[in-house]
C-alpha positions as CSV (number, residue, x, y, z in Angstrom):
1,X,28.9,-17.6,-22.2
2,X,26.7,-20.1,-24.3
3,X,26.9,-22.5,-21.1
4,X,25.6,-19.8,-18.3
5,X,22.8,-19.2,-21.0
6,X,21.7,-22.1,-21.3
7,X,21.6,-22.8,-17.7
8,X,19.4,-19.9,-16.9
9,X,17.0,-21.1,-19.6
10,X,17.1,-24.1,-17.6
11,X,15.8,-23.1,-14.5
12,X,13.7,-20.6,-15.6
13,X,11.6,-23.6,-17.3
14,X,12.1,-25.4,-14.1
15,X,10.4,-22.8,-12.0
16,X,7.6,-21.7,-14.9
17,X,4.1,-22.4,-13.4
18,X,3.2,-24.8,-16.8
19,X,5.7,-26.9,-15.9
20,X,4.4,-27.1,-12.4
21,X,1.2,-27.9,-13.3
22,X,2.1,-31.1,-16.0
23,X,4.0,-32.6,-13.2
24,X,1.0,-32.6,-10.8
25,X,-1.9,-34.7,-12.0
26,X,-4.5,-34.9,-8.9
27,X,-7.2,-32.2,-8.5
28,X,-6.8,-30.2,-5.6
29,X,-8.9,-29.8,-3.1
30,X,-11.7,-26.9,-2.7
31,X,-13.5,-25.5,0.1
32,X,-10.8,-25.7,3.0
33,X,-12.4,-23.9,6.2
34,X,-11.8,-23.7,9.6
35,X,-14.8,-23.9,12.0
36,X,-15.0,-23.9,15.6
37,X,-17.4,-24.2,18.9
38,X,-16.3,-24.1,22.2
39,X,-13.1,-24.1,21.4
40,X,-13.4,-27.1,19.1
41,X,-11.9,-26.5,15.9
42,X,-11.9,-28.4,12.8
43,X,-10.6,-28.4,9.3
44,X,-13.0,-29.4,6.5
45,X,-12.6,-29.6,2.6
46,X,-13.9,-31.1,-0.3
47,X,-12.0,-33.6,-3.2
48,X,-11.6,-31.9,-6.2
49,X,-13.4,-33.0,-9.2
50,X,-12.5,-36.7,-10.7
51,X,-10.5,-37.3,-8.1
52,X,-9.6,-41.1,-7.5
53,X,-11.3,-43.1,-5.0
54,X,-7.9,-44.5,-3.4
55,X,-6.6,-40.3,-3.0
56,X,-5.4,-39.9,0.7
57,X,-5.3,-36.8,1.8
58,X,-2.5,-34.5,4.4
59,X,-3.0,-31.3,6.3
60,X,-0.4,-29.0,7.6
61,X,-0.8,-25.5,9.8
62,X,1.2,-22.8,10.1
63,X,1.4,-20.1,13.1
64,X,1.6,-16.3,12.0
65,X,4.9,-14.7,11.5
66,X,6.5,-18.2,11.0
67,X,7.5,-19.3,8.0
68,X,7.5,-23.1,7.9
69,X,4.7,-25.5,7.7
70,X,3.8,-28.2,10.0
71,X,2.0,-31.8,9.9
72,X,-0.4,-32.3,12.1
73,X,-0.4,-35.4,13.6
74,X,-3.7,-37.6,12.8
75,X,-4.5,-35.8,9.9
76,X,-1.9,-37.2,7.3
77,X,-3.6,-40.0,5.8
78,X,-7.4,-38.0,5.0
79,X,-10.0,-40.1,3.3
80,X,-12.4,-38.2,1.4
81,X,-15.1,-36.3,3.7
82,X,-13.4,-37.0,6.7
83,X,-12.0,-34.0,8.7
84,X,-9.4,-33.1,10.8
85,X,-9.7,-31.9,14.7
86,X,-7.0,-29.0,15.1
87,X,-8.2,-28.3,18.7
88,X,-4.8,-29.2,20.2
89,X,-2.7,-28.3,17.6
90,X,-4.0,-24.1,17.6
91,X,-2.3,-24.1,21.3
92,X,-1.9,-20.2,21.8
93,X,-5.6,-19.2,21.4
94,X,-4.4,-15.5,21.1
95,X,-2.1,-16.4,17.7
96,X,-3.4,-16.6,13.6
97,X,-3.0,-20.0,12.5
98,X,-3.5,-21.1,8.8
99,X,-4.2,-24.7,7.2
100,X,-3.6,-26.3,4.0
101,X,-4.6,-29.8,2.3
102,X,-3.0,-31.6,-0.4
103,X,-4.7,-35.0,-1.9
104,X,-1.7,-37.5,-3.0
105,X,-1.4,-41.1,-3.8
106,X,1.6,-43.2,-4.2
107,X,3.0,-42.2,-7.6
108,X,0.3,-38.5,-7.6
109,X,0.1,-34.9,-6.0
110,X,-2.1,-32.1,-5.9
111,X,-1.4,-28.2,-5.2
112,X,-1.9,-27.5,-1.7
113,X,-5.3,-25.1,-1.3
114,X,-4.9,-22.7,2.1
115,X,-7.3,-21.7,4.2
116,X,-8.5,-17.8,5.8
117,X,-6.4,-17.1,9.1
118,X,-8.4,-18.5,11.8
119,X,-7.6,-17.0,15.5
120,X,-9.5,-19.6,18.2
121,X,-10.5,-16.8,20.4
122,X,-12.3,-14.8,18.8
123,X,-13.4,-17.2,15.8
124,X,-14.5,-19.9,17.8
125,X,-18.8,-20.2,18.7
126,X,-19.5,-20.0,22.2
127,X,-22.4,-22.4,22.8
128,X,-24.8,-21.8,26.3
129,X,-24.2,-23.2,29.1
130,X,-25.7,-26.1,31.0
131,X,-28.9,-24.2,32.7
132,X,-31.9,-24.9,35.6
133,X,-34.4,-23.1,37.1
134,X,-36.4,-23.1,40.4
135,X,-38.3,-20.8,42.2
136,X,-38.1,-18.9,45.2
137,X,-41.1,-17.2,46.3
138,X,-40.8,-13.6,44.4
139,X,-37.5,-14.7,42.4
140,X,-35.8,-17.2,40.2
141,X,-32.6,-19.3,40.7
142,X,-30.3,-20.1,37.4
143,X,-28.1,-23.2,38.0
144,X,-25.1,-22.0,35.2
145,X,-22.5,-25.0,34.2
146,X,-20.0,-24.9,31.5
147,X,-20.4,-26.8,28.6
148,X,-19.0,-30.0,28.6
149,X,-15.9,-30.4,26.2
150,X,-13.0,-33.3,25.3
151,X,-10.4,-32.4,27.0
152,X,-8.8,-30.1,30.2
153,X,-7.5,-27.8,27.9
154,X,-10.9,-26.5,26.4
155,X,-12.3,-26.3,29.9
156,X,-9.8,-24.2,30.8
157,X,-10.1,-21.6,27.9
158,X,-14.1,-21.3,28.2
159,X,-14.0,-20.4,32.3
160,X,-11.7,-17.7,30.9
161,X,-13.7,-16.6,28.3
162,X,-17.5,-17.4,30.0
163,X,-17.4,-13.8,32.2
164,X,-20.9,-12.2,31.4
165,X,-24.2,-13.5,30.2
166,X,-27.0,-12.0,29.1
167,X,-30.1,-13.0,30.3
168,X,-33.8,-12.5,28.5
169,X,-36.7,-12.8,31.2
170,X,-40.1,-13.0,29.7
171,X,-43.4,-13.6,31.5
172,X,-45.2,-16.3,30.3
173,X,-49.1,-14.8,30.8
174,X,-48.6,-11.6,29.0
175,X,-44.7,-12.1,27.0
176,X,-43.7,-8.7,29.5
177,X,-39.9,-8.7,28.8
178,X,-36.4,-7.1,30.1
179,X,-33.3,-8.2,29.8
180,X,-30.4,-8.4,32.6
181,X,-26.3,-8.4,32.2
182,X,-24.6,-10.3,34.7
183,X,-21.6,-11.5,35.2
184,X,-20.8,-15.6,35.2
185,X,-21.4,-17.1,38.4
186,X,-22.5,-21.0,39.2
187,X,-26.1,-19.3,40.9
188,X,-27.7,-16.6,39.6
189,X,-31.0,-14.9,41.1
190,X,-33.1,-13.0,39.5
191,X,-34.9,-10.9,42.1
192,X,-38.5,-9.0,42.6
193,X,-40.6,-10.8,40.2
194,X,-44.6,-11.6,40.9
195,X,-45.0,-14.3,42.9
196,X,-46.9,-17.6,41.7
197,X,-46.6,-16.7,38.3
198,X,-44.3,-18.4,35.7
199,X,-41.4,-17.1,33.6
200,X,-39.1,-17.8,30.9
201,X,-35.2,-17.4,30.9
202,X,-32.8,-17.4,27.9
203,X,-29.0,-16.8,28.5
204,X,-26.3,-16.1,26.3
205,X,-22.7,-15.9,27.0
206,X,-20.8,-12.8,25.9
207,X,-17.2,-12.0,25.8
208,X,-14.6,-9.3,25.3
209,X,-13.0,-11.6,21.9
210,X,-15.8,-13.2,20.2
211,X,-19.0,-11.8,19.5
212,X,-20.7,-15.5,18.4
213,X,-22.7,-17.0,20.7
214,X,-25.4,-19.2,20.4
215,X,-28.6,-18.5,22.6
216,X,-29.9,-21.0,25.1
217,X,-33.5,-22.5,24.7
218,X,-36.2,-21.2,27.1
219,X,-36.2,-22.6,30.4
220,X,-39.4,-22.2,32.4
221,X,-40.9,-22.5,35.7
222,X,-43.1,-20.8,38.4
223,X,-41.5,-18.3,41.5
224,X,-44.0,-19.9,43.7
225,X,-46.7,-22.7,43.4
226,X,-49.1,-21.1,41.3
227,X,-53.0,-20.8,41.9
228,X,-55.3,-23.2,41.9
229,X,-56.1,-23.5,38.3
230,X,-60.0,-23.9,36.5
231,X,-60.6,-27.8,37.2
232,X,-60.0,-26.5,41.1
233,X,-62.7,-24.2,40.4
234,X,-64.9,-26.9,38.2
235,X,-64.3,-29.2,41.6
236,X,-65.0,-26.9,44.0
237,X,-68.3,-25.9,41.7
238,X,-69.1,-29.5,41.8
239,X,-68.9,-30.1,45.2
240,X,-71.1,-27.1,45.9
241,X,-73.7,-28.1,43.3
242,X,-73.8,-31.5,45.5
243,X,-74.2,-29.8,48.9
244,X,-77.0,-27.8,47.2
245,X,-78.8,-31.1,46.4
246,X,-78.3,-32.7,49.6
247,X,-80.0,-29.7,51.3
248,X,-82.9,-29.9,48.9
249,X,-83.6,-33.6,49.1
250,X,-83.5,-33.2,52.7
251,X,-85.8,-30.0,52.8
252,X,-87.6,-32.3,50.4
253,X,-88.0,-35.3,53.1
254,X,-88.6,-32.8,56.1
255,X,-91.6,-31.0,54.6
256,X,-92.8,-34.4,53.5
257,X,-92.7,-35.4,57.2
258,X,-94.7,-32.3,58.1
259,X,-97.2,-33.1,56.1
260,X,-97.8,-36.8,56.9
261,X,-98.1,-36.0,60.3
262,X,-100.4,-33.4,59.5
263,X,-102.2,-35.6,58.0
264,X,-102.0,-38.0,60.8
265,X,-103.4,-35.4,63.1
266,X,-106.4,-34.4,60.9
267,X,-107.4,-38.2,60.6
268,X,-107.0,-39.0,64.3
269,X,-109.3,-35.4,65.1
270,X,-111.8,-37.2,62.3
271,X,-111.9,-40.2,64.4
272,X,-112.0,-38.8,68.1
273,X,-115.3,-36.5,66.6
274,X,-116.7,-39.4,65.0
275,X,-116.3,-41.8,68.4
276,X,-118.1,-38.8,70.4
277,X,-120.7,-38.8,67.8
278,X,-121.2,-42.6,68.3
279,X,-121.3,-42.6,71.9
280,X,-123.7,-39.5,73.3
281,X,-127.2,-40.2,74.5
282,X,-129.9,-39.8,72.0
283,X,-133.3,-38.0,73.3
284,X,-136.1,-40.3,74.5
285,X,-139.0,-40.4,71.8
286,X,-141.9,-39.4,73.1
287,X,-145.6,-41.7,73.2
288,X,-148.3,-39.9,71.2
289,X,-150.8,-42.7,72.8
290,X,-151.6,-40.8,75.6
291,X,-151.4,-36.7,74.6
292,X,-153.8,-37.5,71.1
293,X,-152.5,-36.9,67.5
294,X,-151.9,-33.1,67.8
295,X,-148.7,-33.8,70.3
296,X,-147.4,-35.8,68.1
297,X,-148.0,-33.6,65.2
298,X,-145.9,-31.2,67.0
């Protein structure tokens, strides 16, 4: 009886949490998350305090509703601040997975620390896709591409999960807005818009699982070529301003012809007076020998 009592105490001490904690001597580490774009994911953590510069460090992932753990392969020998890519190990994008680290060194252990559950589909960040835009008269044509990822599989999951984006049209003169829902296709158009003027688009991808998506930038440009701007004006201002001196200089030069040859004709009418002048017969003088002094008086 003595014997079965004493092995009890035995194990009981073996299992008691103290005990646990003596035997491991590394700090464990702290902040494990699970983060994701695209349908990227990664694992990141931080060392735990004093924890020794030669500390390696070993992650393992478990599906929901099975009970063992399982390495992941490439993330079993950790250095401090790197992390660990679990894009091909979460293969069922539909399934809870969970992740834990533990820091060891040859002789050491730590406690493993888990992460939250972490389902890739509606967890991950859907980023925007590749966008251009050209013009076509009264409308606008989106160029829509997937974002480019690492690998086949990735590809595959975002054409299933890229079915509608929102799109946000502003107009650049006066910032008049609306907003369009479309579904996902490689061309868009976005139809009866004012021609020659220019407008912004910004698209975001939405989907039945995940509600995060990141918003593209603005991408502008005009439906048609837009109207000569003010330096045409300033140009075409100049250009009249010219003509307008042209005209006067030569309205200048024609009135100054008029009046030389005016001129001209006034001196040669002087002359042809003067020359008749000079050449008619003068009156003969008469002798005032002959008639007596009161002729010539008269």
């Amino acid at each position: 009886m003595e014997l079965w009592m004493l092995l009890l105490l035995h194990l009981q001490l073996a299992n008691a949490p103290w005990i646990e904690d003596v035997a491991v001597s590394l700090p464990a580490p702290s902040n494990v998350s699970i983060s994701s774009f695209n349908m990227e994911h990664t694992l990141s953590f931080l060392p735990g305090a004093r924890t020794p510069s030669n500390t390696h460090f070993s992650v393992q992932i478990i599906r929901q509703r099975k009970s063992s753990w399982r390495p992941v392969v490439g993330c079993l020998e950790l250095k401090a601040a790197q992390m660990c890519n679990l894009t091909t190990a979460f293969k069922d994008p539909y399934t809870q997975y969970r992740a834990r680290v533990q820091a060891f060194t040859a002789t050491q252990a730590s406690n493993w620390t888990v992460s939250g559950w972490f389902q890739p589909l509606s967890d991950t960040v859907l980023g925007p896709p590749g966008v251009s835009v050209s013009g076509c008269g009264n409308c606008l044509i989106l160029q829509l591409r997937l974002p480019v990822t690492r690998g086949g599989q990735q590809n595959l999951q975002l054409e299933n999960l890229y079915r509608t984006v929102e799109l946000h049209v502003q107009r650049t003169r006066d910032e008049t807005q609306f907003r369009l829902s479309l579904p996902y296709k490689e061309e868009t158009v976005i139809t009866y818009l004012q021609p020659g003027v220019e407008y912004c688009v910004t698209i975001t991808v939405t989907t039945y699982f995940s509600s995060n998506s990141v918003s593209s930038r603005p991408y502008c440009a005009f439906t048609s070529p837009p109207p000569p701007t003010t330096s045409a004006y300033l140009v075409f201002g100049l250009l009249g301003a010219s003509c307008m001196l042209v005209l006067f200089f030569i309205g200048l030069m024609v009135h100054g012809g008029w009046l030389s040859s005016s001129r001209t004709l006034l001196q040669n009418e002087d002359s042809t007076n003067w020359l008749l002048t000079a050449h008619s017969p003068t009156p003969p003088l008469r002798s005032c020998s002959a008639g007596g002094e009161d002729d010539c008086e008269d």
